[in-house]
C-alpha positions in Angstrom: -12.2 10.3 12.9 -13.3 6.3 12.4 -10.2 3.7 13.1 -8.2 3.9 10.0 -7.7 0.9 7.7 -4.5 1.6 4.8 -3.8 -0.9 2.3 -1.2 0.8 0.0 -2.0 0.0 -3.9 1.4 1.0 -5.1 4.8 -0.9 -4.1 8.0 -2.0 -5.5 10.0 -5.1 -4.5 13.3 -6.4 -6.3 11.2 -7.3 -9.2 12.0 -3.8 -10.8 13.1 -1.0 -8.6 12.8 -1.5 -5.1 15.2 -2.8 -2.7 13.8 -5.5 -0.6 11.9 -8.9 -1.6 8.1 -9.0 -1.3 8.1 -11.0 1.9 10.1 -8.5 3.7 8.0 -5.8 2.0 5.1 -7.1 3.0 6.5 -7.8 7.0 7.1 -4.0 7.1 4.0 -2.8 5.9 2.6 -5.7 8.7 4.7 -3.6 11.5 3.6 -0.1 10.6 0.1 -1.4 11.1 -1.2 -1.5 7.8 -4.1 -3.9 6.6 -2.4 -5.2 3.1 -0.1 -4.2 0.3 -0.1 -4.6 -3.5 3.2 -5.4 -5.5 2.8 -3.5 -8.4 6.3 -3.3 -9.9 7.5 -1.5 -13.0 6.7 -3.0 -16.1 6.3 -2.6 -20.0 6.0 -5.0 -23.3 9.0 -7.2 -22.0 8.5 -8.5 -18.8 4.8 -7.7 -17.4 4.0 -11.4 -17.7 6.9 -12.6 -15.8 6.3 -10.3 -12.8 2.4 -11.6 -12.6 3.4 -14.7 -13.2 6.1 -15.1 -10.2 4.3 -13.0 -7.7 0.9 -14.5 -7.8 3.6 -17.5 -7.2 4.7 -15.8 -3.9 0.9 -14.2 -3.1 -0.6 -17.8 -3.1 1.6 -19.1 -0.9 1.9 -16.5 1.2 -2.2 -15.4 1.5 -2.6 -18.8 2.2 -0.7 -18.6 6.1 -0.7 -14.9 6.9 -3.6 -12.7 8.2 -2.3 -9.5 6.7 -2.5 -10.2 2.3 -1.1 -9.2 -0.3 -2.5 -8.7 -3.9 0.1 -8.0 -6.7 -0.1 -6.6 -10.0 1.9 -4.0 -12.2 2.8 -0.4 -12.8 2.7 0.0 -16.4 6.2 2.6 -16.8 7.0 4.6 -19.5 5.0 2.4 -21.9 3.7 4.5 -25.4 0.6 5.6 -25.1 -0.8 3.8 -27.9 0.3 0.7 -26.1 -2.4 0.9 -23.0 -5.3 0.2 -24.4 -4.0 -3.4 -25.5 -1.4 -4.1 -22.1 -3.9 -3.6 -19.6 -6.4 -6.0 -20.1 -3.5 -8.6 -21.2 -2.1 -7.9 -17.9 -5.5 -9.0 -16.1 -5.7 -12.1 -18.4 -2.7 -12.6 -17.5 -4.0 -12.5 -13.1 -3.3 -9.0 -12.6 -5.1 -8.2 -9.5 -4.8 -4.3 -9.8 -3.2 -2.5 -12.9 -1.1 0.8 -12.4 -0.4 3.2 -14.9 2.7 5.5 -14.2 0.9 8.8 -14.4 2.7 12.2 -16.2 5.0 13.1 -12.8 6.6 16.4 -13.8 9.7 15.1 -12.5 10.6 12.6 -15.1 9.7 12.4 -18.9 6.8 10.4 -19.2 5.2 11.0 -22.8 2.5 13.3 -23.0 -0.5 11.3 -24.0 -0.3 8.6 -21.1 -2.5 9.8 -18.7 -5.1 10.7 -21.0 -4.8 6.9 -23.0 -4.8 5.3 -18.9 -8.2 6.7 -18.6 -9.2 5.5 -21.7 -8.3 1.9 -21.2 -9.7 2.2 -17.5 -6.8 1.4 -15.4 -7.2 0.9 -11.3 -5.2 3.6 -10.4 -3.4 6.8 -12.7 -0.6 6.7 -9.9 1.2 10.6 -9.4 -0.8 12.1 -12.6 1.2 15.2 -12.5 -0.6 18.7 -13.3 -3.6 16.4 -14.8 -6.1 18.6 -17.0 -9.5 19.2 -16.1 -10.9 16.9 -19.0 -9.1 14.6 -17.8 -10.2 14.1 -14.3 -13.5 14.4 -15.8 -13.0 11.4 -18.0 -11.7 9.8 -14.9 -14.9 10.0 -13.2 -17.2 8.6 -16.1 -14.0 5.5 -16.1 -14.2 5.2 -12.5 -10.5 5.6 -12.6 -9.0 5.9 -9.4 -6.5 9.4 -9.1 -3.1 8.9 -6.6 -2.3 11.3 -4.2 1.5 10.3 -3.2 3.8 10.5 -0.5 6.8 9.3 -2.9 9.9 12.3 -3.5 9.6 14.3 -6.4 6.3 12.8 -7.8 4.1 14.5 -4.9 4.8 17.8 -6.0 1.5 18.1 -8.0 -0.8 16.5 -5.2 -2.3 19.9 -4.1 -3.4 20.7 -8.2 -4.6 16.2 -8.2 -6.4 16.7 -5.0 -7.7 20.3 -6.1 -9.4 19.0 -9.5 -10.3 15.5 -8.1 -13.0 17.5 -5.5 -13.9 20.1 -8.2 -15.5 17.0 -10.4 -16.1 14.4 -8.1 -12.9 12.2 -8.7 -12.3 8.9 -6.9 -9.0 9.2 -5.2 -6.6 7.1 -3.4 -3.4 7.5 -1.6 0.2 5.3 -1.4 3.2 5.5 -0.6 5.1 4.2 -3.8 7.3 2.0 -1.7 10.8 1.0 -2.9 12.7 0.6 0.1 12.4 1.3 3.8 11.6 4.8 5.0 9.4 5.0 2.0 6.5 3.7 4.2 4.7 6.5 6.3 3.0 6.0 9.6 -0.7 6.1 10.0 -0.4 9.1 11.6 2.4 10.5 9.0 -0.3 9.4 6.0 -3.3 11.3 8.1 -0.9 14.4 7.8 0.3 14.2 4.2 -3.5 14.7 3.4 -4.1 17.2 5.8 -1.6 19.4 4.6 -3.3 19.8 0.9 -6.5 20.7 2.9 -8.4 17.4 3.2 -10.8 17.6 5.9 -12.0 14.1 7.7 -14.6 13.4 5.4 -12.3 13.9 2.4 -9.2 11.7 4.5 -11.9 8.9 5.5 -13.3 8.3 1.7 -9.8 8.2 0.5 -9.3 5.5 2.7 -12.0 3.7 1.5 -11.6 3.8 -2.0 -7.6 2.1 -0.9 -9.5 -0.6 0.9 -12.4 -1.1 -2.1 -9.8 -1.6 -4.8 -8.2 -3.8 -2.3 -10.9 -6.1 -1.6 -11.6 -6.3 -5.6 -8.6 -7.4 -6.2 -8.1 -9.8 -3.3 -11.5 -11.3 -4.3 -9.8 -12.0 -7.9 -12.7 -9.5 -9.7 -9.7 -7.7 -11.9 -7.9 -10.7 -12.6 -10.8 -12.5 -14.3 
């Protein structure tokens, strides 16, 4: 297997959720060896702008002395269905650099209709999609919609049926941690396993890599938040 790059797309900091500030996020992702992190922190109609606003506030001056970058965005939570197709490209006019969409997890009561309006309004990445249909991933694939597979409690439940479909129909997938505090964030070696263990092979493990470090670079370069 090639020398592993990770840049997790999918991280919470004290601007919803999570525990520690994005500095100190960012410093621990640095430690565990990882390339980058995006700060995509939970968000709806009331505050998405706010969180762009203050970290690309905190990226900037942060990107501009450290080797290891960030990129920071949102994780659209719980927002009505209806509403996606309108908030996600606000949020890149807005400088989004990567746009989440919290995906039907059958571990809390997202509304039925989210993942399928996501794919529609072609966000980054459909994070934990939960027991996904088939039509769905399909649609993912003519969106280039990226599908999570996740290491986070609870919400990784459903990766084998994710990672299952994604194969059957070609499906771009990615993989993070969901980060909200520390111990969320898995080793290289601890990552390599999680996909092993729903029967990725190294081809599978080294493209899902990949895709993490394209939508990286995309949004690093500014190319979502134009």
């Amino acid at each position: 297997m090639k020398k592993i790059q990770f840049y997790d797309l999918h991280t919470h900091t004290t601007f919803s959720d999570g525990v520690l500030i994005p500095a100190e996020s960012a410093r621990r992702a640095e430690v565990l060896g990882y390339n980058g992190i995006a700060i995509t922190d939970h968000a709806d109609e009331s505050n998405f702008q706010f969180i762009i606003e203050k970290q690309n506030e905190f990226k900037k001056r942060f990107n501009d002395v450290s080797n290891f970058k960030v990129i920071v965005g949102v994780e659209f939570t719980h927002v009505k269905p209806v509403l996606l197709e309108k908030i996600i490209p606000e949020a890149r006019k807005c400088g989004a650099d990567i746009v989440v969409v919290h995906g039907e997890t059958i571990v809390e009561p997202v509304k039925e209709g989210t993942n399928r309006a996501a794919i529609d309004a072609c966000v980054d990445v459909l994070a934990h999609p939960g027991l996904i249909s088939d039509e769905e991933v399909a649609l993912a694939v003519k969106n280039e919609v990226a599908l999570e597979i996740t290491t986070r409690k609870g919400h990784c439940y459903t990766n084998g049926h994710v990672f299952k479909l994604a194969k059957q129909y070609g499906a771009k997938l990615v993989l993070n941690n969901d980060f909200h505090a520390p111990g969320d964030a898995l080793s290289i070696e601890m990552l390599i396993n999680v996909l092993k263990g729903i029967g990725a092979d190294e081809l599978d493990i080294n493209n899902i890599f990949e895709n993490n470090k394209k939508i990286f670079n995309k949004g690093l370069g500014g190319q979502n938040g134009q």
